[in-house]
C-alpha positions in Angstrom: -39.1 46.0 -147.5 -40.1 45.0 -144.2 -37.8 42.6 -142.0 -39.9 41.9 -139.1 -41.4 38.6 -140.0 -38.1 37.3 -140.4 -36.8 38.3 -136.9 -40.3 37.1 -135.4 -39.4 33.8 -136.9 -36.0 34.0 -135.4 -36.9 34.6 -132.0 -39.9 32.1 -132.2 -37.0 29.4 -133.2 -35.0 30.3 -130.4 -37.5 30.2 -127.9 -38.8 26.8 -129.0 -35.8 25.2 -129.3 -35.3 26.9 -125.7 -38.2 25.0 -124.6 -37.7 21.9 -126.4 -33.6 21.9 -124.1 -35.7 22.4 -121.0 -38.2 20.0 -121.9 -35.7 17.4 -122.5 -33.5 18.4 -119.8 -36.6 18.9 -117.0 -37.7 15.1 -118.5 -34.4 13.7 -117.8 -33.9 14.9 -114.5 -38.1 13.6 -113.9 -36.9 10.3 -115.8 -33.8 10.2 -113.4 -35.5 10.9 -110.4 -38.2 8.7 -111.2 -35.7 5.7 -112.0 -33.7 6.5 -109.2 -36.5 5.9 -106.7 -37.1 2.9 -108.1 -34.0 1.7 -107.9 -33.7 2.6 -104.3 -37.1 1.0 -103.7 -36.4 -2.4 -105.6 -33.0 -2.5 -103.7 -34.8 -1.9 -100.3 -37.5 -4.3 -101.4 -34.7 -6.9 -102.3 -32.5 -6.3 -99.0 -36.2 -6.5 -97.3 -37.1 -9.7 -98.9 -33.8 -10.9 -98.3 -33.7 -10.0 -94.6 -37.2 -11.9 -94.0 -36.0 -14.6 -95.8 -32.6 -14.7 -93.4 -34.8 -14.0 -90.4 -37.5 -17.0 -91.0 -34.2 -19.2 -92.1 -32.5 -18.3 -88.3 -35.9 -19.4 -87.1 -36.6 -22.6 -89.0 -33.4 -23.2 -88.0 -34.1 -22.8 -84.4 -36.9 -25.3 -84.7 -35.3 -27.9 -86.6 -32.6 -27.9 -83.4 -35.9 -28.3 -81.0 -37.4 -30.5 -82.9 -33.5 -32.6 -83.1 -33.3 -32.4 -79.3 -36.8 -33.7 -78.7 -37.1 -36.6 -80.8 -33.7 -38.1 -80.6 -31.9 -37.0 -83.8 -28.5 -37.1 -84.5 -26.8 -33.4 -84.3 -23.2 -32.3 -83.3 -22.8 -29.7 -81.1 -22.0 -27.1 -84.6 -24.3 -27.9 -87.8 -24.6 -26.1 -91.0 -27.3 -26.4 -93.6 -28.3 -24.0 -96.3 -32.3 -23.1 -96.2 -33.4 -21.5 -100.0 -30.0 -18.9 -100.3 -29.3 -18.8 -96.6 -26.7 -20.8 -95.0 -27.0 -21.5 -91.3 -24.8 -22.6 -88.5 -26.2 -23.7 -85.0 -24.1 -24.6 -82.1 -25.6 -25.6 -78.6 -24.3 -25.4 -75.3 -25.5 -26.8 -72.0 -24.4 -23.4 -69.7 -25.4 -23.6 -65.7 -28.2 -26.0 -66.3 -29.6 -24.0 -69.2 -29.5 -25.3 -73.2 -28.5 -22.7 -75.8 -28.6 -22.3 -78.9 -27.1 -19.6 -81.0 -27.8 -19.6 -84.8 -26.1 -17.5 -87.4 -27.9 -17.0 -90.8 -26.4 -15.4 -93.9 -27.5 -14.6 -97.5 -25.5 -13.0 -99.6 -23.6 -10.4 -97.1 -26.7 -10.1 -95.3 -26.5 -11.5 -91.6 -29.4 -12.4 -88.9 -28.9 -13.8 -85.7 -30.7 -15.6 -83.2 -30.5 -17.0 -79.8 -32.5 -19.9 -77.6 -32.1 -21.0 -74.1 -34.3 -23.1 -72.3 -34.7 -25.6 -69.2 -37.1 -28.3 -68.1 -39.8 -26.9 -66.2 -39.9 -26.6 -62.1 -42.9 -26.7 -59.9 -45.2 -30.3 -59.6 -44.2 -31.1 -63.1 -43.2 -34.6 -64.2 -39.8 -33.8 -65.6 -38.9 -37.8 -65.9 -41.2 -40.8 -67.1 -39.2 -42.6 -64.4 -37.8 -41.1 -61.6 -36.1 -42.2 -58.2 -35.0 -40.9 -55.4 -31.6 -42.4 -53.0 -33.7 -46.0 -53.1 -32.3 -46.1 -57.0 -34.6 -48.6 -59.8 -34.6 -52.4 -60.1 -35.5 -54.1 -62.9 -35.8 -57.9 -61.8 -37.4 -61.2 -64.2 -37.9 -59.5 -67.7 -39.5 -56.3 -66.7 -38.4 -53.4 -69.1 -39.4 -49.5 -69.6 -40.4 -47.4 -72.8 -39.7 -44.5 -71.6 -36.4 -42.1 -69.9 -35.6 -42.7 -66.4 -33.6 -40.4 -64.3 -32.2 -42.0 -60.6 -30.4 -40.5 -58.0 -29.8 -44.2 -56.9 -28.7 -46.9 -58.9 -30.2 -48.3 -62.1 -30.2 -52.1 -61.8 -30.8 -55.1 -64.1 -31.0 -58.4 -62.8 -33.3 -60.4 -65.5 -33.7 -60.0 -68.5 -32.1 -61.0 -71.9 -28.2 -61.9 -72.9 -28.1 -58.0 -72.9 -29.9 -56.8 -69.8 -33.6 -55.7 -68.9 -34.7 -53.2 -72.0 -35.2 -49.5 -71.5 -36.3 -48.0 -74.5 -34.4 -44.5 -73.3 -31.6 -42.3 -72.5 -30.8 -43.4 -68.6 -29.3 -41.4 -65.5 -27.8 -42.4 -62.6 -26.9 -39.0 -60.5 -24.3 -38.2 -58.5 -21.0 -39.5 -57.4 -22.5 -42.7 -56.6 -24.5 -42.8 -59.3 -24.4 -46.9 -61.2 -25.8 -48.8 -64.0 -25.6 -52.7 -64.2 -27.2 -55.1 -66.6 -29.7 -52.9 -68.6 -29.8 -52.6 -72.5 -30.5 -49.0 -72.9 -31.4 -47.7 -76.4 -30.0 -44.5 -75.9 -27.5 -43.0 -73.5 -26.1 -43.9 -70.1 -25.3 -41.3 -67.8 -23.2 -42.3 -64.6 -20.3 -42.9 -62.3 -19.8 -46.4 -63.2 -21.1 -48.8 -65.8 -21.1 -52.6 -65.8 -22.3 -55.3 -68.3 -24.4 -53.0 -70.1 -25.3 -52.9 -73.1 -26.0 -48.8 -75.0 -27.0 -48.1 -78.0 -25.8 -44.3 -78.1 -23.5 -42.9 -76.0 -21.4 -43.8 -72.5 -21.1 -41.0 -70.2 -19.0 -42.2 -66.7 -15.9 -42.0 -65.1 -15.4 -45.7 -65.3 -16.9 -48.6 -67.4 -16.8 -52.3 -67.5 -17.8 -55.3 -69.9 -20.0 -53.4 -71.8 -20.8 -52.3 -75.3 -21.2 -49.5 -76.8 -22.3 -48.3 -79.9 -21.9 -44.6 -80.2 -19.5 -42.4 -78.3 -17.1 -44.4 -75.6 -17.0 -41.2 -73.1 -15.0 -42.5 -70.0 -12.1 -42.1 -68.4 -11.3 -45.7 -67.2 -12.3 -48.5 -69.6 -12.1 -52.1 -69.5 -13.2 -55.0 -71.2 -15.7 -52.7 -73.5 -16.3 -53.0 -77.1 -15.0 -50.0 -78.8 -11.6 -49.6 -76.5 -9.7 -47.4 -76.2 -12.1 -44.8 -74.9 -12.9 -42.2 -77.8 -12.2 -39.5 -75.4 -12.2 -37.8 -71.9 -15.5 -38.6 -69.8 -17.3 -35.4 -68.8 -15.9 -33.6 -66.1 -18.4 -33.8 -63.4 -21.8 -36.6 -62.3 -25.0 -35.5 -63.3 -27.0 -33.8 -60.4 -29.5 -35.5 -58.1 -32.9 -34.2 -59.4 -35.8 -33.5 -57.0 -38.7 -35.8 -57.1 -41.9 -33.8 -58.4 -43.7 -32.9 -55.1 -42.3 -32.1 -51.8 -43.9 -32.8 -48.8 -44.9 -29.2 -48.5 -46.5 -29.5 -51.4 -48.4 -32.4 -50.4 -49.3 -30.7 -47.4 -51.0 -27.9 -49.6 -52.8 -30.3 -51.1 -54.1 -31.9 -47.7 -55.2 -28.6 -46.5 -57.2 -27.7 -49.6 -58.7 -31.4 -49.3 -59.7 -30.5 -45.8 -61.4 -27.4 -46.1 -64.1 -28.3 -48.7 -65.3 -30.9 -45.5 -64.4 -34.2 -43.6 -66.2 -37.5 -43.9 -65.1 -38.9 -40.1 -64.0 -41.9 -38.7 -67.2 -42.1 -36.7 -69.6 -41.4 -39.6 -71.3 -44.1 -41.4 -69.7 -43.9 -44.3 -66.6 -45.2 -42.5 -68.4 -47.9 -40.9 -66.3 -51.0 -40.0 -62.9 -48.3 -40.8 -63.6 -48.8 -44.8 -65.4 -46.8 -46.7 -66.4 -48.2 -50.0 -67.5 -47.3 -53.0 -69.4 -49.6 -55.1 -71.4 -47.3 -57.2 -70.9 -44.1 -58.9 -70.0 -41.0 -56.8 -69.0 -37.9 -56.6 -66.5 -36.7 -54.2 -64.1 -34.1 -52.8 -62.6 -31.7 -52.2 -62.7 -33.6 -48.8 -60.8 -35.4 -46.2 -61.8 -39.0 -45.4 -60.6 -40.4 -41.7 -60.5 -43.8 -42.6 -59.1 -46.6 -45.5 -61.1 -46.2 -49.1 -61.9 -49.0 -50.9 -63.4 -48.4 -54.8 -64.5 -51.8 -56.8 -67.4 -53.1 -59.0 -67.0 -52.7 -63.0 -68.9 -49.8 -63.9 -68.4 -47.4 -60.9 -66.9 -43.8 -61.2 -65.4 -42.2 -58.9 -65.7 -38.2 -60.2 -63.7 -35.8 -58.6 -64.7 -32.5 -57.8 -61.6 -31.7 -55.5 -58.7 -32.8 -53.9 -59.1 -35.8 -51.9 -57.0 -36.7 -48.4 -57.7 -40.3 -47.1 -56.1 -41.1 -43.8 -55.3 -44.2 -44.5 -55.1 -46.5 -47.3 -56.5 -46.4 -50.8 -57.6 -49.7 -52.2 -58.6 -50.7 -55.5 -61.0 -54.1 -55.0 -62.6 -56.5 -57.6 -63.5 -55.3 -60.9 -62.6 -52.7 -62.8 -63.6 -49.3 -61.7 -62.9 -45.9 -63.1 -61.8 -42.2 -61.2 -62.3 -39.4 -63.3 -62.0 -35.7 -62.9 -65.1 -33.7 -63.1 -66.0 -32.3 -66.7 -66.2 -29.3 -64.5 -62.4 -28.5 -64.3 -61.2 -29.1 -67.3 -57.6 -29.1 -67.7 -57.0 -29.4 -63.9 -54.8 -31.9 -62.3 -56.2 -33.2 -58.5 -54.7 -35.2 -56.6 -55.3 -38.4 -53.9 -53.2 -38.0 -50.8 -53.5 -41.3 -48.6 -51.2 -40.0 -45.1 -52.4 -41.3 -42.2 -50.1 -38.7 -40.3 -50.2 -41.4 -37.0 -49.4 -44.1 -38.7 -46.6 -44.0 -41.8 -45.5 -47.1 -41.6 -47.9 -50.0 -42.4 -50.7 -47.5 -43.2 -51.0 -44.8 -46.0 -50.5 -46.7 -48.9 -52.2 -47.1 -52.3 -52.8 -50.6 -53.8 -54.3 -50.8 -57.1 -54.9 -54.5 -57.2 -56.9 -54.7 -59.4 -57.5 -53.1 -63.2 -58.3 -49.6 -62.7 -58.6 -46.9 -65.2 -58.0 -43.3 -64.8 -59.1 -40.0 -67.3 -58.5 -36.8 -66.4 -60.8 -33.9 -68.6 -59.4 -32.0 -71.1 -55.9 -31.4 -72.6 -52.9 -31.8 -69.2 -55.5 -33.1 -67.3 -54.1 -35.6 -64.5 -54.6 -37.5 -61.4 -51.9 -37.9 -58.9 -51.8 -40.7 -56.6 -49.6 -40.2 -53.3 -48.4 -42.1 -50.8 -46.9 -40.7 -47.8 -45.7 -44.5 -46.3 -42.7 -43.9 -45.1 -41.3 -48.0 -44.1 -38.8 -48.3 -47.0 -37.1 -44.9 -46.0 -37.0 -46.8 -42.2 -35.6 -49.9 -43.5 -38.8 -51.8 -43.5 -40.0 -53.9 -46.5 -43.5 -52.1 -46.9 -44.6 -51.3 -50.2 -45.9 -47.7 -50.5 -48.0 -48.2 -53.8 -48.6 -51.5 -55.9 -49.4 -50.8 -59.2 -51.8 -53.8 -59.6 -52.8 -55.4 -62.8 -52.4 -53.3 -65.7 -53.9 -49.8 -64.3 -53.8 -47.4 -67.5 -54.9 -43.6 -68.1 -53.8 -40.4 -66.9 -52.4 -41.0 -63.7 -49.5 -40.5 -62.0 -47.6 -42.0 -58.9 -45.9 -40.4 -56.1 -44.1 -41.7 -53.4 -41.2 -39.8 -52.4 -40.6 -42.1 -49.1 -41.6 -45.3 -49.8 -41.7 -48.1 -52.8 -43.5 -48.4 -55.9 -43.7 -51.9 -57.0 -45.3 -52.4 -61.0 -45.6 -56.1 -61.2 -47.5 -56.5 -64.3 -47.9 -54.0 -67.5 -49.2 -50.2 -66.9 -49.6 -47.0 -69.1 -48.8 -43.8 -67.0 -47.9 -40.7 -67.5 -45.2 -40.6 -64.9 -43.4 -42.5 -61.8 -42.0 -41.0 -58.5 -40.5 -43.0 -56.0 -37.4 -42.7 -53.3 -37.2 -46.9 -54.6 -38.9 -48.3 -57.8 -38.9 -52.0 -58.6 -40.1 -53.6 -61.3 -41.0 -56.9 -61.5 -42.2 -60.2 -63.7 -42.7 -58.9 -67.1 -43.9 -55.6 -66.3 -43.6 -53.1 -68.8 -43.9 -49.8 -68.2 -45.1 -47.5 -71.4 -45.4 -43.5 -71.0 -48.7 -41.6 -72.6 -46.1 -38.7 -71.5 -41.9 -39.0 -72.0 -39.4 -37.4 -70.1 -37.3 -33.9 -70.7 -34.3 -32.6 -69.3 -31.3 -31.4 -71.4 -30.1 -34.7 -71.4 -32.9 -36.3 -72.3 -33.8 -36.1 -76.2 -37.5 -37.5 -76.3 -40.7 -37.0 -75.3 -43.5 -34.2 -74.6 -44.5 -34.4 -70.9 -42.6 -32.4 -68.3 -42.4 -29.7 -70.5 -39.4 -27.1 -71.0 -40.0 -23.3 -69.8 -38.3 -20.9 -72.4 -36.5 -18.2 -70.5 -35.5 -16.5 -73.7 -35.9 -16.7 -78.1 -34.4 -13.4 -79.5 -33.1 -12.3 -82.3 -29.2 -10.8 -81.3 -27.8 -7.8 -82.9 
């Protein structure tokens, strides 16, 4: 009898339940792999997610502080807050004139950091809505400001209501000499000494007097002020003067590039009599004009193609005339010197008496009005530029020598004087706010970002 079949049988069994072992053991180590990979990739996909989702939390978090600093919101100097699953601190610093922030973000155990410093932007920029020079700010009658003001002199109130002349604001009186008296201020005060004021935020001085006080009392002496005692130590040091926007090197710049695209002279006709006016539409500039300009008639326009000097005064007459820059330069900023080099003292001023309206062409798009007049600097009682009767637009005035005087209601987009005074019931209202690191509102100025980074 033959066996073989058997055997075959045998060894067939062996080898498929040999292959059957491998099979299963080959599919398990696939399946493992396989399921392995996964796992890795979901848990990188999960630590991935959950790192973006820390990263765009540090960075929210970053522009919720901005956005805080800029439009006067309440913040402490640490603040934590949970975005989605991430929690977030932020703590800010002001460090050698610079404003940090440093942001922590965590989810789970996962950590991201960031960091933020910034400062207000240099150059011809109008860091302040309001700002003074030595000659300080006077707010007489019931004049008041919407708007920041920043003074190396002193801020004065001598009008107003039972709390002082309004300034819608955060104000600063620099230096060691640096005073505030009779204003109503709806933000902070920043100064040596404070008298009979009235702030709605905080008090920043060494010393401070009849006043009240709604936020933090931050001086060192304290009388007759509503909360008393003090809620703690003043800051250690004044605030620092701040430059005015253009120095006179600047504004010789300006003159020469004025000069160089031609000069209308004293002797030519269109200086006739020592005026040259304008009582229709023209286009002018760059150029240097040797005598006063006078601009009036409702419906005239004064387009400029260029910066403009006129040596000697700058007069806005009857009516209600308009300067414009040129559709040409969009986005460009020019600027009207009046400096009549010879004569700074009852010459080279600018005297909008009348309603004028300014429009600059395009997005940042400025005029600059300058007076070189010098008499307030000397002592005298000259007025540098006179704001006139509700001038509006995008202009700007500049007069780091003399006195700008705003006797009735104006819109601009910024004020320069060594002395401002405000009188009647002139109220001033920025198109453009103020920025500093002290100051909490406002575009205009602008801050330069010297770093945003996420920190190991």
């Amino acid at each position: 009898m033959n066996n073989r079949y058997p055997t075959q049988q045998k060894n067939r069994g062996a080898a498929l339940l040999t292959f059957v072992i491998l099979f299963l053991l080959t599919s398990a180590a696939f399946v493992f792999a396989v399921t392995r990979g996964v796992y890795f990739d979901l848990t990188r996909y999960r630590t991935l997610e959950t790192s973006k989702q820390t990263f765009f939390g540090v960075e929210s978090a970053i522009e919720d502080a901005i956005h805080r600093h800029r439009n006067s919101k309440d913040y402490d100097v640490s603040e934590s807050f949970t975005i989605g699953d991430t929690d977030l601190t932020v703590s800010r610093a002001i460090v050698s004139g610079h404003f940090e922030f440093d942001i922590v973000g965590t989810t789970n155990t996962l950590v991201r950091k960031g960091y933020l410093e910034f400062t207000i932007g240099a150059g011809t920029s109008f860091s302040y809505g309001l700002q003074s020079d030595t000659g300080g700010i006077l707010l007489e009658n019931s004049s008041s400001v919407l708007g920041n003001i920043y003074s190396n002199g002193t801020v004065v109130g001598t009008g107003g209501g039972p709390d002082g002349n309004d300034v819608f604001g955060t104000v600063i009186s620099a230096g060691a000499s640096g005073y505030v008296e009779g204003i109503h201020a709806t933000g902070n005060v920043y100064a040596h000494g404070i008298d009979d004021a009235v702030i709605d935020g905080n008090a920043y001085c060494d010393a401070i007097d009849g006043s009240t006080v709604s936020g933090n009392l931050l001086c060192n002496t304290v009388t007759a002020t509503s909360p008393n005692p003090a809620d703690g130590p003043g800051p250690a040091d004044d605030q620092p003067p701040s430059d005015l926007p253009l120095t006179d090197e600047d504004i010789d710049d300006i003159k020469a590039a004025a000069e160089a695209g031609g000069v209308i002279a004293s002797t030519d006709p269109e200086c006739s009599g020592g005026t040259y006016s304008i009582d229709a539409s023209t286009t002018i500039g760059p150029v240097k004009i040797e005598c006063d300009v006078e601009v009036r008639n409702s419906g005239t326009v004064v387009t400029l193609e260029g910066q403009v000097w006129i040596e000697g005064d700058l007069i806005i007459g009857i009516g209600q005339p308009e300067i414009a820059i040129s559709s040409s330069l969009e986005g460009e900023t020019l600027t009207i010197v009046a400096d009549d080099e010879s004569n700074r003292t009852t010459s080279s001023k600018v005297d909008l008496g009348n309603k004028a309206t300014f429009s600059g062409y395009g997005d940042n798009s400025y005029i600059i009005l300058v007076s070189q007049n010098n008499d307030e600097e000397m002592g005298g009682s000259e007025i540098a530029i006179n704001s006139g009767q509700s001038s509006v637009g995008d202009v700007l005035l500049h007069a780091a020598h003399g006195e700008i005087v705003i006797s009735q209601s104006g819109e601009f987009v910024g004020v320069a004087a060594r002395l401002i005074r405000l009188q009647n019931s002139a109220q001033i209202i920025y198109q453009t706010g103020a920025i500093s690191l002290l100051f909490p509102d406002g575009p205009g100025g602008g801050y330069i970002i010297n770093e945003w980074s996420e920190v190991e």
